[in-house]
VOBADREN-231354 format. One record per residue (C-alpha): residue in three letters; x, y, z; residue number from 1. Coordinates in steps of 0.2 Angstrom, whole numbers, padded with zeros to 4 digits. Each point is the difference from the previous one (the first is absolute). Example, Ala and Ser with C-alpha at 12.3 -4.5 7.8 and 13.67 -1.06 7.14 Angstrom:
<nodes>
<node type="ALA" east="0062" north="-0022" up="0039" seq="1"/>
<node type="SER" east="0006" north="0017" up="-0003" seq="2"/>
</nodes>
This chain:
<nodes>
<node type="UNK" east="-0515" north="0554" up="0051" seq="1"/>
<node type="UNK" east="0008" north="-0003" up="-0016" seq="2"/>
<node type="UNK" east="0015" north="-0014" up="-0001" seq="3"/>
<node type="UNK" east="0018" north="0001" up="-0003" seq="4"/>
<node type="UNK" east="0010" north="-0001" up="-0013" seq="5"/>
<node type="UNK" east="0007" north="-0015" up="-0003" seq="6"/>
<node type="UNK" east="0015" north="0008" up="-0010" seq="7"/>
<node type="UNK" east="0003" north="0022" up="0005" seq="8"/>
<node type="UNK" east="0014" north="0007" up="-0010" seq="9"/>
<node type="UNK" east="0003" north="0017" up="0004" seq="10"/>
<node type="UNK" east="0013" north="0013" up="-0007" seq="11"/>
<node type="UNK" east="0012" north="-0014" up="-0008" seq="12"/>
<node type="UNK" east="0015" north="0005" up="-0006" seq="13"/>
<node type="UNK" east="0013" north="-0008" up="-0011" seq="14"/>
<node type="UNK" east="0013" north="0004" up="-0010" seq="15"/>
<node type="UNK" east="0017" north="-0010" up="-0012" seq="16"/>
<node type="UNK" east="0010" north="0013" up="0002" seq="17"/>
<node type="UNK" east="-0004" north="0016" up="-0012" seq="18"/>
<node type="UNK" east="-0017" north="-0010" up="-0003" seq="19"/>
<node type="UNK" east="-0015" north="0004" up="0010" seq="20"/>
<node type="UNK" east="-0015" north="-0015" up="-0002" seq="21"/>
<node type="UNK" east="-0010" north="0003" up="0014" seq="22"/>
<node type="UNK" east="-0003" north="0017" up="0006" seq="23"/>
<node type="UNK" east="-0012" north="0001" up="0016" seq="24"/>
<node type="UNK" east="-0013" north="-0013" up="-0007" seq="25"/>
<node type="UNK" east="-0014" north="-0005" up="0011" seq="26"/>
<node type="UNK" east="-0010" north="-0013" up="-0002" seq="27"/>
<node type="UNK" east="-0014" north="-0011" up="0010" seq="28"/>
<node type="UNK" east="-0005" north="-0019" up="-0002" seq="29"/>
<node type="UNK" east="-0015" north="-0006" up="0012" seq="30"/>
<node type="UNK" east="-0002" north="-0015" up="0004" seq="31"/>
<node type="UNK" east="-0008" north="-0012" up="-0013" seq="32"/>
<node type="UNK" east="0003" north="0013" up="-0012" seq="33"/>
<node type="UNK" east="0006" north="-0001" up="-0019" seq="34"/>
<node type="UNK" east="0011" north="0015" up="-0002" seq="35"/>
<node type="UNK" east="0007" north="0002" up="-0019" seq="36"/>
<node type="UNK" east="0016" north="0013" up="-0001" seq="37"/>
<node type="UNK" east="0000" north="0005" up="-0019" seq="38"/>
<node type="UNK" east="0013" north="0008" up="-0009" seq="39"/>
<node type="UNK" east="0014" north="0003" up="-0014" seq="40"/>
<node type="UNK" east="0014" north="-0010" up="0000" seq="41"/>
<node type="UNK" east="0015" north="0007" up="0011" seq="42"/>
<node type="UNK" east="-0012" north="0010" up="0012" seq="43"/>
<node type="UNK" east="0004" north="-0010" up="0015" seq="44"/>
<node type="UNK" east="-0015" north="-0013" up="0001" seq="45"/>
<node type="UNK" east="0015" north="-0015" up="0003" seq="46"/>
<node type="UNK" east="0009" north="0010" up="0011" seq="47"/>
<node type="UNK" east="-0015" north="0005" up="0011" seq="48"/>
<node type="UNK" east="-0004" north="-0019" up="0000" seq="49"/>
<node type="UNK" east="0018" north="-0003" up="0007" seq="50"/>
<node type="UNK" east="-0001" north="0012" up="0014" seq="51"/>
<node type="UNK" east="-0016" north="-0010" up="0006" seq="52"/>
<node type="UNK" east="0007" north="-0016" up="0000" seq="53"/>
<node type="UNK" east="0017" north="0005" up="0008" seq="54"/>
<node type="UNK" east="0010" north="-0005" up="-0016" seq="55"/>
<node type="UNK" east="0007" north="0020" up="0000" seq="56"/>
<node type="UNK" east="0000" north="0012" up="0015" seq="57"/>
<node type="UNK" east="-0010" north="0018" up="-0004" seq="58"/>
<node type="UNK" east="0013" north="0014" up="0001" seq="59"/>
<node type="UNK" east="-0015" north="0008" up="0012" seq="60"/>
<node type="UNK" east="-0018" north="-0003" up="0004" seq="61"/>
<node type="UNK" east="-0010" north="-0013" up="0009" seq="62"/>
<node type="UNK" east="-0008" north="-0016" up="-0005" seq="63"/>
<node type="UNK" east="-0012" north="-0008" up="0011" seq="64"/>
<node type="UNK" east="-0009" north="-0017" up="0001" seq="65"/>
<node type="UNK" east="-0014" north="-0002" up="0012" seq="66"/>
<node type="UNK" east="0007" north="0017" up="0010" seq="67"/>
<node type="UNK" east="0017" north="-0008" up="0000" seq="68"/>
<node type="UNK" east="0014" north="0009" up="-0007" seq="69"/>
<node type="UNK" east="0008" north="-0012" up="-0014" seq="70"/>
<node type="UNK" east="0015" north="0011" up="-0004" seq="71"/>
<node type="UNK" east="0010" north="-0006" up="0016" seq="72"/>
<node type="UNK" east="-0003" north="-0018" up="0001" seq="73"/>
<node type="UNK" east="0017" north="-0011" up="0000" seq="74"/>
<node type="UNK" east="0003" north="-0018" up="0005" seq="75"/>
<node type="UNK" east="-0012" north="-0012" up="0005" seq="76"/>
<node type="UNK" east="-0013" north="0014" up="-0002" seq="77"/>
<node type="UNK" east="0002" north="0003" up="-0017" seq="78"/>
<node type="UNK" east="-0002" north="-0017" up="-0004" seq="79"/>
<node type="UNK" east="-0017" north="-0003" up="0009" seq="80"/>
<node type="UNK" east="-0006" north="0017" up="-0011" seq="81"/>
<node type="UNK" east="0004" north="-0007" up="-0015" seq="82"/>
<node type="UNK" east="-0007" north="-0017" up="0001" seq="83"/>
<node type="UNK" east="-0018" north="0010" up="0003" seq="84"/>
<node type="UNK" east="0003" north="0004" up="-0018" seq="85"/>
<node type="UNK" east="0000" north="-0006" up="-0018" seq="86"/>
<node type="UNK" east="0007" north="0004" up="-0014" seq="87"/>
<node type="UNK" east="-0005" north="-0004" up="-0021" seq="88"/>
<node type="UNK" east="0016" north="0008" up="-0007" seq="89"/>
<node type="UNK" east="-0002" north="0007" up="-0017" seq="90"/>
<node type="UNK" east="0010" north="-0012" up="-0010" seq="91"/>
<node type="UNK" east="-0007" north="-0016" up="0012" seq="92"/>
<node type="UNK" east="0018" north="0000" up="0007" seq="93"/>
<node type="UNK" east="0001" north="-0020" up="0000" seq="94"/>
<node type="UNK" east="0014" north="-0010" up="0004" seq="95"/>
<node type="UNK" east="0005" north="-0011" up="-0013" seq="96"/>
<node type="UNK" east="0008" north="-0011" up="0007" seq="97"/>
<node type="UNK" east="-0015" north="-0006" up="0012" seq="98"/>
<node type="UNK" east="-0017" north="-0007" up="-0010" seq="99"/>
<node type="UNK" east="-0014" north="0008" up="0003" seq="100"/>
<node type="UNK" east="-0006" north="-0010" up="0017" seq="101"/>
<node type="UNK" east="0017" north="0005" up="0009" seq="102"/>
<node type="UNK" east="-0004" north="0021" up="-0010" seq="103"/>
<node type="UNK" east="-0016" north="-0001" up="0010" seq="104"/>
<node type="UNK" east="0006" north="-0008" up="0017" seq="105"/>
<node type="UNK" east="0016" north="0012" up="0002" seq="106"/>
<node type="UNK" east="-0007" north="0008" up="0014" seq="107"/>
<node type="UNK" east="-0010" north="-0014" up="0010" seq="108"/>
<node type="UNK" east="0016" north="-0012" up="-0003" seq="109"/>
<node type="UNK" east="0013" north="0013" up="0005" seq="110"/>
<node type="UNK" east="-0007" north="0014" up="0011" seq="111"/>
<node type="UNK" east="-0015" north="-0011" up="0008" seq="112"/>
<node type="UNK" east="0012" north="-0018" up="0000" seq="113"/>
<node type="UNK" east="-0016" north="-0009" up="-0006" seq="114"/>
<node type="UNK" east="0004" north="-0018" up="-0004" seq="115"/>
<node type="UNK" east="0003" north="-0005" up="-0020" seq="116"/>
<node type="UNK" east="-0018" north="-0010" up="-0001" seq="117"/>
<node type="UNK" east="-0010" north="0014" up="0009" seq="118"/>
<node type="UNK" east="0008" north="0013" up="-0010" seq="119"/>
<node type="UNK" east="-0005" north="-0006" up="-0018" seq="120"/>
<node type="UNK" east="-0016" north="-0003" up="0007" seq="121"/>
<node type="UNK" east="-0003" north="0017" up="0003" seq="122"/>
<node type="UNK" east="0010" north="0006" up="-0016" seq="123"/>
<node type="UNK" east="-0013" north="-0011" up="-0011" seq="124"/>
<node type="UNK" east="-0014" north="0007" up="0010" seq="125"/>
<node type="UNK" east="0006" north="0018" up="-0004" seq="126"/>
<node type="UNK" east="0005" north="-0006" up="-0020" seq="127"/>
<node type="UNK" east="-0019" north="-0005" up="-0001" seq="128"/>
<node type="UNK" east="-0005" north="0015" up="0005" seq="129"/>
<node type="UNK" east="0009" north="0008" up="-0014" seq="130"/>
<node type="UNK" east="-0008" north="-0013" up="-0012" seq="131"/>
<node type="UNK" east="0015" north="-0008" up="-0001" seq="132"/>
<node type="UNK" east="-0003" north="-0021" up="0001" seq="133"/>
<node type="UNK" east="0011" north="-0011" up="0010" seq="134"/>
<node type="UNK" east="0011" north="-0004" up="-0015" seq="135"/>
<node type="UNK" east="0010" north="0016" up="0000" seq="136"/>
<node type="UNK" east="0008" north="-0003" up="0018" seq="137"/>
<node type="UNK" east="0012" north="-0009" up="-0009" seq="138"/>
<node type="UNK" east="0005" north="0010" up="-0012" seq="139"/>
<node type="UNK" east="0013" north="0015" up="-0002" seq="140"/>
<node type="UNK" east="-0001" north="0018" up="-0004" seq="141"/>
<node type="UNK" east="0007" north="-0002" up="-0017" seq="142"/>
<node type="UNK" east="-0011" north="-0011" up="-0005" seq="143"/>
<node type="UNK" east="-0016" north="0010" up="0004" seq="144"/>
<node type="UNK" east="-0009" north="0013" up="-0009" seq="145"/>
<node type="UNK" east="0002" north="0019" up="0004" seq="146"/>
<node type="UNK" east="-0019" north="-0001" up="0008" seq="147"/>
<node type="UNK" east="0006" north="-0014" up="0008" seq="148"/>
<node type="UNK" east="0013" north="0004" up="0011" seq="149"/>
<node type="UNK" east="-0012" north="0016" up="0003" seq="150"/>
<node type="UNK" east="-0011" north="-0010" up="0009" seq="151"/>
<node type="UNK" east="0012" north="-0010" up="0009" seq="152"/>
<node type="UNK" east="0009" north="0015" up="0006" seq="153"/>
<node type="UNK" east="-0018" north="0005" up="0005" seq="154"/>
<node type="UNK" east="-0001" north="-0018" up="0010" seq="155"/>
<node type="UNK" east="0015" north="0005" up="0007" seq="156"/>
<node type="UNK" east="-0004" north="0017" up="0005" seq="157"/>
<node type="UNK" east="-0016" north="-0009" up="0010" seq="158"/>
<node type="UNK" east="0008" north="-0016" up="0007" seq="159"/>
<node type="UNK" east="0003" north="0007" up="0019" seq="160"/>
<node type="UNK" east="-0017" north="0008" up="0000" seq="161"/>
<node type="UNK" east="0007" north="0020" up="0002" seq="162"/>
<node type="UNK" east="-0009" north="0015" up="0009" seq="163"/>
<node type="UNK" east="0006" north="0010" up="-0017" seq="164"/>
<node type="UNK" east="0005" north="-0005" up="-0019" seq="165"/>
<node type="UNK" east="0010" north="0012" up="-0010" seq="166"/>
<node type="UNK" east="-0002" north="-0001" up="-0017" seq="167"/>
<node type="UNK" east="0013" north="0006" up="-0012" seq="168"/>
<node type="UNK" east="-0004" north="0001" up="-0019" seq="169"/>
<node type="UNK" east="-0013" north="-0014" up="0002" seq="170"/>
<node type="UNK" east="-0005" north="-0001" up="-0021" seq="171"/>
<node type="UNK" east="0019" north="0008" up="-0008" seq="172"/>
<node type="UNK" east="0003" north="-0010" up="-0013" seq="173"/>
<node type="UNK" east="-0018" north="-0011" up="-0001" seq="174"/>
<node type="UNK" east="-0012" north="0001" up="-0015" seq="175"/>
<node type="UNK" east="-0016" north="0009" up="0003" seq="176"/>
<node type="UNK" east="-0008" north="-0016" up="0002" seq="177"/>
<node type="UNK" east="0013" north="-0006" up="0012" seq="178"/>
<node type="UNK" east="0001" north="0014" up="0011" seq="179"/>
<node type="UNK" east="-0017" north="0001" up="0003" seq="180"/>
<node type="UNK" east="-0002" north="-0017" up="0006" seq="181"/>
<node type="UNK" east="0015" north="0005" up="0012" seq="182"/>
<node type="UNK" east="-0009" north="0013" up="0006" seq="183"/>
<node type="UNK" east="-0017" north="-0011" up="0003" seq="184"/>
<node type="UNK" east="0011" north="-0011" up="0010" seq="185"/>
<node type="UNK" east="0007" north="0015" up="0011" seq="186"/>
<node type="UNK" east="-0016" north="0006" up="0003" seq="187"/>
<node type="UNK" east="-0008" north="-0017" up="0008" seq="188"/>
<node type="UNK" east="0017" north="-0003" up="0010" seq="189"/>
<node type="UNK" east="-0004" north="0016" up="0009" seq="190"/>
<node type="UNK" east="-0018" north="-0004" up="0003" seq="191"/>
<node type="UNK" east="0003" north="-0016" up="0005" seq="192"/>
<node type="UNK" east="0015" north="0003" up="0011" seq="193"/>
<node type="UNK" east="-0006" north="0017" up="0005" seq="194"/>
<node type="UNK" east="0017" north="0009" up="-0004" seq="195"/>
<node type="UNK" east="0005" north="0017" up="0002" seq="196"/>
<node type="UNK" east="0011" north="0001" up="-0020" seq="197"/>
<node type="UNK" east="0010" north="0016" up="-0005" seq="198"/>
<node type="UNK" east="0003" north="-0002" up="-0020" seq="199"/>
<node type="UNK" east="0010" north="0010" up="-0011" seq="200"/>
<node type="UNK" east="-0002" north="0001" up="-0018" seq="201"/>
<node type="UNK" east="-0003" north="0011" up="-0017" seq="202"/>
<node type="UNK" east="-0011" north="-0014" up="-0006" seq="203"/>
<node type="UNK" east="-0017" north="0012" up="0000" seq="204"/>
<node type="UNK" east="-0014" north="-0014" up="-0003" seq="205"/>
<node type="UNK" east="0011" north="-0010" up="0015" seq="206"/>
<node type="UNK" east="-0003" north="0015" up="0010" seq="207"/>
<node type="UNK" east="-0016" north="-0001" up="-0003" seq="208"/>
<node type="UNK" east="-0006" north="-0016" up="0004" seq="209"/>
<node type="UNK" east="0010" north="-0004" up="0015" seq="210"/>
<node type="UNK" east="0000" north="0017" up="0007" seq="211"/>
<node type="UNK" east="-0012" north="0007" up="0016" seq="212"/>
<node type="UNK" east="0011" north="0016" up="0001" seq="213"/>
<node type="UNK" east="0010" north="0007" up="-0015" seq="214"/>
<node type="UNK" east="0016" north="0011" up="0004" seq="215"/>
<node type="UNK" east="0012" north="0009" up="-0013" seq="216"/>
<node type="UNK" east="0018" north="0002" up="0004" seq="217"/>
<node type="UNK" east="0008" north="0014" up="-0009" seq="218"/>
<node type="UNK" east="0018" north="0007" up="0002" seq="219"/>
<node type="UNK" east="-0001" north="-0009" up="0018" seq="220"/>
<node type="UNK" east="-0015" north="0006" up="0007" seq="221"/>
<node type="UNK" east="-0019" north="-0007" up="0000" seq="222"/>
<node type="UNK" east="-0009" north="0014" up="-0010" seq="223"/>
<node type="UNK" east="-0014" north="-0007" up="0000" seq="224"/>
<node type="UNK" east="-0013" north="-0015" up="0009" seq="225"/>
<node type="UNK" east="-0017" north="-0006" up="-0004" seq="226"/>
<node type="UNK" east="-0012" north="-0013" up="-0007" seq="227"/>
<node type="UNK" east="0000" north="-0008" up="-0017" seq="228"/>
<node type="UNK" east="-0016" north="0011" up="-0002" seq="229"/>
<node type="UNK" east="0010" north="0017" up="0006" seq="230"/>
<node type="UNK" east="0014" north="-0006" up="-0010" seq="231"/>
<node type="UNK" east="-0011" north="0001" up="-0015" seq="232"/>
<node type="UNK" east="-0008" north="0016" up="0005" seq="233"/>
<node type="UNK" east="0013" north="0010" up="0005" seq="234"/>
<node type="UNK" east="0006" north="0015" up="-0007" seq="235"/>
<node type="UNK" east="0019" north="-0002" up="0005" seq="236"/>
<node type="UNK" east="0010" north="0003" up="-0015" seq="237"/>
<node type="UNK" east="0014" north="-0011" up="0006" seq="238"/>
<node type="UNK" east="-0013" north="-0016" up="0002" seq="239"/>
<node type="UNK" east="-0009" north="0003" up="-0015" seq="240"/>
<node type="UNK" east="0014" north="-0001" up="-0012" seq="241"/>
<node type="UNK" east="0008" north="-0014" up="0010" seq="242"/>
<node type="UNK" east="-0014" north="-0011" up="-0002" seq="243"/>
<node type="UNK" east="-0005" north="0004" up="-0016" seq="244"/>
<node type="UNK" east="0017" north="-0001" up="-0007" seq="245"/>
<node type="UNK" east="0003" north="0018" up="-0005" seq="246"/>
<node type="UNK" east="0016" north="0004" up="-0008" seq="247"/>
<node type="UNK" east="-0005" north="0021" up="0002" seq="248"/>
<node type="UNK" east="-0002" north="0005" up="0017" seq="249"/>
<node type="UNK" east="0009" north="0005" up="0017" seq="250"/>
<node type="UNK" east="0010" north="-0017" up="-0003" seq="251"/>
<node type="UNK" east="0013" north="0003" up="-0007" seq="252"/>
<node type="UNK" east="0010" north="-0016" up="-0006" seq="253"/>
<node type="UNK" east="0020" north="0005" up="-0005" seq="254"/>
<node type="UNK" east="0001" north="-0005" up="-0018" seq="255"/>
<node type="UNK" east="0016" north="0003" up="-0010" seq="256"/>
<node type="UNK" east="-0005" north="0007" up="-0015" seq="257"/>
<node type="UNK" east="0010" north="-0008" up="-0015" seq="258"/>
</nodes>
């Protein structure tokens, strides 16, 4: 018998008032899967990731989580769902008034109550590994590096060792170079904590390298899911020019003619 998904999404629906973003999407995370949701800016790849995490309410549908509808969850129970996750937010999301220790402890300081010494403990234990030397506990977000506070966002998004990682932009706004080294750094976090990760991003060669399972989001629905290899191989005019960067195609972008 086959497993479970970890994640079940079935005929989401939300809509900002005369705006519709999702419009029955369905989707399926297994456990110990790397899912990647691709897709154009404003097609509703945040908002899907909002639903799951219980940031915004769906307008309709079902979100479950090990069988467990997520959708309805309140109180004391939402809480215990969302410290099974974590979350690498696209622009780090750091607090600057906290240096980087403090960034990486948030959760096992305030939600776990773990005592000061034990907590940075484990934060340089999650900053190493990130490649990041003991040094930089000290330091504040504005004095790190875009790559940087990438991989301490990254240690933070590990630090209370969660059943599932979101991933939300991972490489935005990293060289090439960079954002592969991010992407290395993803992939042995989730073999060494043997994570169930949903990511979204446009970032093809990031999609490539992290992803076990591809889907494309379009006008609020998964059109399409596969491999890397049936990503490559498929006929499917919207994926093609999606990930070759087609201008010409069933994609239409609005652009104001001057």
């Amino acid at each position: 018998m086959s497993a479970a998904p970890k994640i079940r999404c079935r005929d989401l629906h939300k809509a900002f008032g005369a705006n519709q973003v999702l419009r029955g999407l369905d989707l399926d995370v297994m456990p110990g899967e790397s899912v990647v949701v691709i897709g154009g800016s404003g097609t509703g790849k945040s908002v899907l990731l909002k639903c799951i995490l219980n940031i915004i309410r769906p307008d309709s549908g079902s979100i479950q989580l090990d069988g467990q509808e997520a959708t309805k969850v309140r109180g004391r129970e939402r809480d215990a769902m969302l410290r099974r996750f974590g979350m690498l937010f696209q622009n780090a999301a750091l607090f600057d008034s906290l240096p980087v220790w403090k960034n990486v402890a948030f959760a096992l300081i305030e939600s776990e109550r773990m005592d000061r010494d034990a907590a940075r403990e484990a934060a340089e234990e999650k900053l190493a590994a990130v490649g990041l030397r003991n040094e930089v506990a000290d330091l504040y977000p504005a004095e790190l590096s875009g790559g940087m506070k990438k991989r301490v966002g990254l240690a933070r998004a590990i630090a209370t060792a969660p059943e599932i990682i979101f991933f939300d932009e991972p490489t935005t706004g990293l060289d090439p170079i960079m954002g592969d080294v991010i992407n290395e750094l993803i992939l042995g976090c989730v073999r060494e904590q043997n994570v169930t990760t949903l990511s979204i991003t446009h970032d093809i060669a990031s999609a490539r390298k992290i992803g076990h399972r591809i889907a494309m989001l379009h006008q609020g629905e998964i059109i399409w899911t596969g491999s890397v290899a049936e990503m490559d191989a498929t006929d499917n005019p919207y994926v093609q020019q999606f990930i070759h960067g087609r201008a010409e195609g069933p994609i239409q972008m609005p652009v104001r003619r001057l």
